[in-house]
C-alpha positions, -999 to +999 in steps of 0.1 A: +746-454+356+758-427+330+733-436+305+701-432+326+714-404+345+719-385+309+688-391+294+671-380+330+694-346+328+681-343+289+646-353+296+646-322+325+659-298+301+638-307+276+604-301+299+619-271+311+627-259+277+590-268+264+574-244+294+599-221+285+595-223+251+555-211+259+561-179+268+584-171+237+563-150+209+548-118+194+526-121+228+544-119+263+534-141+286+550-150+322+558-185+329+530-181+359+505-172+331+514-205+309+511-229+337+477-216+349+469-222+311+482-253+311+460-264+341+431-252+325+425-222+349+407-194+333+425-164+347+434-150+317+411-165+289+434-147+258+468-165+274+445-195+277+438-193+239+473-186+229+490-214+245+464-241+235+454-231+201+489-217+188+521-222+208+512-257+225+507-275+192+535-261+178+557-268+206+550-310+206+553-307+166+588-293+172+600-317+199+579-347+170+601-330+141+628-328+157+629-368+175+611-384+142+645-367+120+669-377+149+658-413+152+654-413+114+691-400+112+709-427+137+685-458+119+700-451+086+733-446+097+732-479+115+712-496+085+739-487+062+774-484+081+771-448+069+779-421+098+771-395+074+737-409+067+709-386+073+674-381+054+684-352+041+715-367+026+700-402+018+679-383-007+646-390+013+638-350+022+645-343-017+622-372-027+592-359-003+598-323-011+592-335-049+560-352-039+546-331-021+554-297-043+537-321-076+507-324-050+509-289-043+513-275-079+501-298-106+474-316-094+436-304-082+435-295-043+424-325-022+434-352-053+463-366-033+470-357+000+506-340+004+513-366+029+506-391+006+529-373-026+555-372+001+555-404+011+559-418-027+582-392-036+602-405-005+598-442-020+611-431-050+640-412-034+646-448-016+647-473-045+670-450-064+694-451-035+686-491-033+691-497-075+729-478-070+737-494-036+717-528-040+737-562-029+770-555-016+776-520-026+762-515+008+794-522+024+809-491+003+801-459+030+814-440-001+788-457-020+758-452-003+766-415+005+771-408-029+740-421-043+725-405-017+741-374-024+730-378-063+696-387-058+692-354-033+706-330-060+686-350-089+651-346-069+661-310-055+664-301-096+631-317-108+613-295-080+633-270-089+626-272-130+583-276-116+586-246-094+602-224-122+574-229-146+546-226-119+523-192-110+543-173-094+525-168-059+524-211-056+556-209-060+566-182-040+543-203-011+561-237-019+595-227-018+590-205+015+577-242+027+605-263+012+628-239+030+612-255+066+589-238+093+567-251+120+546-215+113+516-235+098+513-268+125+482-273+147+471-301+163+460-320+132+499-317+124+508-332+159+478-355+150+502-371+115+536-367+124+531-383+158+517-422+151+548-420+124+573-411+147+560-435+173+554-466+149+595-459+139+607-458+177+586-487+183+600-507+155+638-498+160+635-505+193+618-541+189+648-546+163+673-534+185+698-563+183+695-562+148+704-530+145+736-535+165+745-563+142+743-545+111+768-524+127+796-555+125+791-567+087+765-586+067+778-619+071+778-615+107+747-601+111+734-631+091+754-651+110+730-645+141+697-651+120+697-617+106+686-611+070+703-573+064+684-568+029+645-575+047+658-557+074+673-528+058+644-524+034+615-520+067+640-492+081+641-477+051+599-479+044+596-459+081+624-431+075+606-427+045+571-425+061+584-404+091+608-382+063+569-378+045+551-365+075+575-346+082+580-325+049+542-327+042+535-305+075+568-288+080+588-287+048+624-297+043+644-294+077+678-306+068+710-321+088+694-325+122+693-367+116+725-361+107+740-344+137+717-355+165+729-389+163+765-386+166+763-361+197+739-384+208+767-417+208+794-390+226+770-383+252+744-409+256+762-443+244+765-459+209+739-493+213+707-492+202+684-484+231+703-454+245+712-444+211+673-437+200+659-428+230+685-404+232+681-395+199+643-389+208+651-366+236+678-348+223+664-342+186+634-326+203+655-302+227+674-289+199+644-284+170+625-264+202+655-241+208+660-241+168+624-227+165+629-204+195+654-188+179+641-189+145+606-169+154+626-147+182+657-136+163+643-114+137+613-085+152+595-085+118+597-119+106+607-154+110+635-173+100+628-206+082+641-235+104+656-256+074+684-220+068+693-226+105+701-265+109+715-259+070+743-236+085+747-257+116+744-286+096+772-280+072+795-269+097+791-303+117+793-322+082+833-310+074+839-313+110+831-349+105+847-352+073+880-333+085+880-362+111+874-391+091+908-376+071+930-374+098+920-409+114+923-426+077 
């Protein structure tokens, strides 16, 4: 009873938090106002406006973000024994960022979709990682965080090397973008990251025993009928495409697949059911109270999402590491 009775406690807080989240911004609104909005009543036609137009679709794009990099997170750790997986990590966030800023800076607006450079660049990102780690370098968590770890630095410096020799203002716009916001989402953001986010749920959840067996090794995954190289390169396909949509609306958000999942087996449980649907629930709680703080904690300005789970990030990532040391 502990697992449903978590998610149900998380799934509260997270509707609270959403209607909360509502009356958060540059305009004051009282949670009666939202709620009348909400239900379509036309007290006040300006509150009306602001919640449906602005703060509504960029609430549902956080809690999308926020599940689609949590699930993300906890599939590639299980897909590669790695418990410091994450997209951000894996290289996949560099190789969409790369994508989408050659979309954004050397080619003609509207030739390629920056969904579409992300996703490749994200492809790319993933058959480096597959080349190093192919066969059974995957058993090697060392291994596969590494390349990872190379890959992400190797992408980060070609964007880098593109964005130096670019027109200033682009640039200037593309790194501000890179750095992760939800400032530019509407509803045709909601309208892309959501099928992606959905089709990866759906998917890990329909492969949840496999996903459990990869956990034990490859011979006894293939052991039950499992084949951990097919089923390793699907998982891999939809982090990328979710990574993509991600970065193509909302730039580079980094370490929230990482630390989602591991609160999430503490809390929640460690299998895979309650492992992504808590990872679904809890990833969107925390980007919503990541954004809330990011557009509330400065009066002027707003603080790009990607600095904030960055900092958190980090400090969760030598947490981990101190740990791993001491069990060793």
């Amino acid at each position: 009873m502990k697992q449903p009775v978590t998610l149900s406690l998380l799934l509260l807080a997270l509707l609270a938090s959403g209607l909360l989240s509502l009356t958060i911004g540059s305009a004051s609104l009282t949670v009666t106002e939202v709620w009348h909005a909400l239900l379509g009543n036309q007290q006040n036609p300006l509150a009306s406006t602001i919640v449906w137009q602005v703060r509504l679709p960029r609430l549902i794009c956080a809690m999308l973000v926020g599940a689609g990099l949590a699930i993300a997170g906890a599939v590639l750790q299980n897909a590669s024994r790695n418990p410091l997986a994450d997209p951000y990590l894996f290289g996949l966030m560099a190789g969409a960022g790369l994508g989408a800023t050659i979309a954004s800076i050397l080619l003609p607006p509207h030739m390629l979709s920056l969904a579409l450079a992300a996703f490749l660049g994200a492809l790319f990102a993933v058959a480096l990682v597959f080349l190093v780690c192919v066969g059974k370098q995957w058993r090697k968590i060392e291994m596969t965080l590494l390349a990872g770890v190379a890959v992400s630095f190797m992408l980060s410096a070609i964007s880098s090397f593109i964005l130096y020799f670019a027109e200033p203002f682009a640039a200037n716009k593309v790194i501000f973008w890179l750095m992760g916001s939800l400032s530019r989402t509407d509803w045709g953001s909601v309208g892309l990251i959501a099928p992606a986010v959905t089709v990866l749920l759906l998917v890990a959840l329909m492969l949840r025993r496999q996903l459990d067996a990869l956990l034990l090794s490859d011979e006894s995954a293939q052991t039950l009928g499992v084949n951990p190289t097919r089923l390793r390169f699907i998982l891999l396909l939809l982090t990328a495409l979710v990574t993509a949509c991600i970065v193509a609306q909302c730039g580079g958000i980094a370490f929230v697949g990482l630390m989602i999942p591991h609160l999430v087996r503490y809390f929640v449980g460690v299998t895979a059911v309650p492992l992504l649907l808590g990872c679904a629930v809890f990833g969107a709680l925390f980007l919503v109270w990541i954004d809330n703080l990011a557009r509330s904690a400065l009066l002027t300005q707003e603080i790009p999402l990607g600095i904030i789970t960055s900092v958190l990030g980090s400090v969760f990532f030598l947490v981990i590491m101190r740990k791993r040391r001491s069990l060793a």
